[in-house]
C-alpha positions in Angstrom: 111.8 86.0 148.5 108.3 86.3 150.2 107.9 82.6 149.7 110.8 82.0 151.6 110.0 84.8 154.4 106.5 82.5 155.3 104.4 84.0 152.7 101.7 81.8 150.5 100.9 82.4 147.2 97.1 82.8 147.1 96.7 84.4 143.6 98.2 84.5 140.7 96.7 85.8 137.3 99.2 86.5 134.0 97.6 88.1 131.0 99.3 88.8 127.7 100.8 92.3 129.3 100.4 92.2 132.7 100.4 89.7 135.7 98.8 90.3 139.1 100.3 88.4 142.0 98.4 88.0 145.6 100.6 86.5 148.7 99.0 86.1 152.0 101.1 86.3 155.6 99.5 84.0 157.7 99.8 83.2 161.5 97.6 80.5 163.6 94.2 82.2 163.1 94.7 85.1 161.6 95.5 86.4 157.8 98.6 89.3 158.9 99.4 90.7 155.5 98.3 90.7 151.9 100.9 92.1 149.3 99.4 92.3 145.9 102.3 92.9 143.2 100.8 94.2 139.7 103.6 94.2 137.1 102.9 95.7 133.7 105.0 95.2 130.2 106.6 98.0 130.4 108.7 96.9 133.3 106.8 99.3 135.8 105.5 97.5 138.7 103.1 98.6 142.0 103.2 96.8 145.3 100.4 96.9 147.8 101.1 95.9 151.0 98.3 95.8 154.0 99.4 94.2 157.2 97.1 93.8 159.9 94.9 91.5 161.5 92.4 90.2 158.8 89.8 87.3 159.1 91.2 84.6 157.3 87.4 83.4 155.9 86.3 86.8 154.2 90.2 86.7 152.4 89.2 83.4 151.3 85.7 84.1 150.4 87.4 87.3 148.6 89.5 85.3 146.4 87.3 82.6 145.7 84.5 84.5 144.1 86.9 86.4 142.5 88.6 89.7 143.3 86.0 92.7 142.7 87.8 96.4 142.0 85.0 98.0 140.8 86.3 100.9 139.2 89.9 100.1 140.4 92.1 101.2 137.4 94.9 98.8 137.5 96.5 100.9 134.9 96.2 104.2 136.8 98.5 102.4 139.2 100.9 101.6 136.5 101.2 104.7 135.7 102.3 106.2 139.1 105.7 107.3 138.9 105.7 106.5 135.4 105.3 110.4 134.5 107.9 112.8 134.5 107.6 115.8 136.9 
């Protein structure tokens, strides 16, 4: 559906369990909206969506050397509302 609301795929990374997908809203100049979609095999999924103007060259430069968490636990996100109250 986002591919057919003007989004691009930028990204897209599958592993064995998991798969990652980046899509990028873009306007004239201007990057409007990243959603990154992390699915996991257990059928839970997380959706990040930032909208706003960003600078189209530092997304690019982002993606292209690679996207660097840090300490970002994918899997912590996963998790969220995975857990029983």
């Amino acid at each position: 559906d986002l591919a057919n609301s003007g989004w691009t795929a930028a990204l897209e990374v599958r592993g064995d369990e998991e798969q990652v997908d980046i899509y990028l809203l873009e306007s004239a100049d201007l990057v409007d909206g990243v959603m990154i979609m992390v699915n996991g095999d257990d059928g839970s999924a997380v959706f990040i969506n930032v909208y706003g103007m960003l600078d189209p060259v530092f997304i690019g430069q982002t993606i292209g050397k690679g996207l660097d968490f840090h300490d970002f636990d994918l899997e912590a996100l996963l998790e969220i509302g995975s857990e029983e109250s």
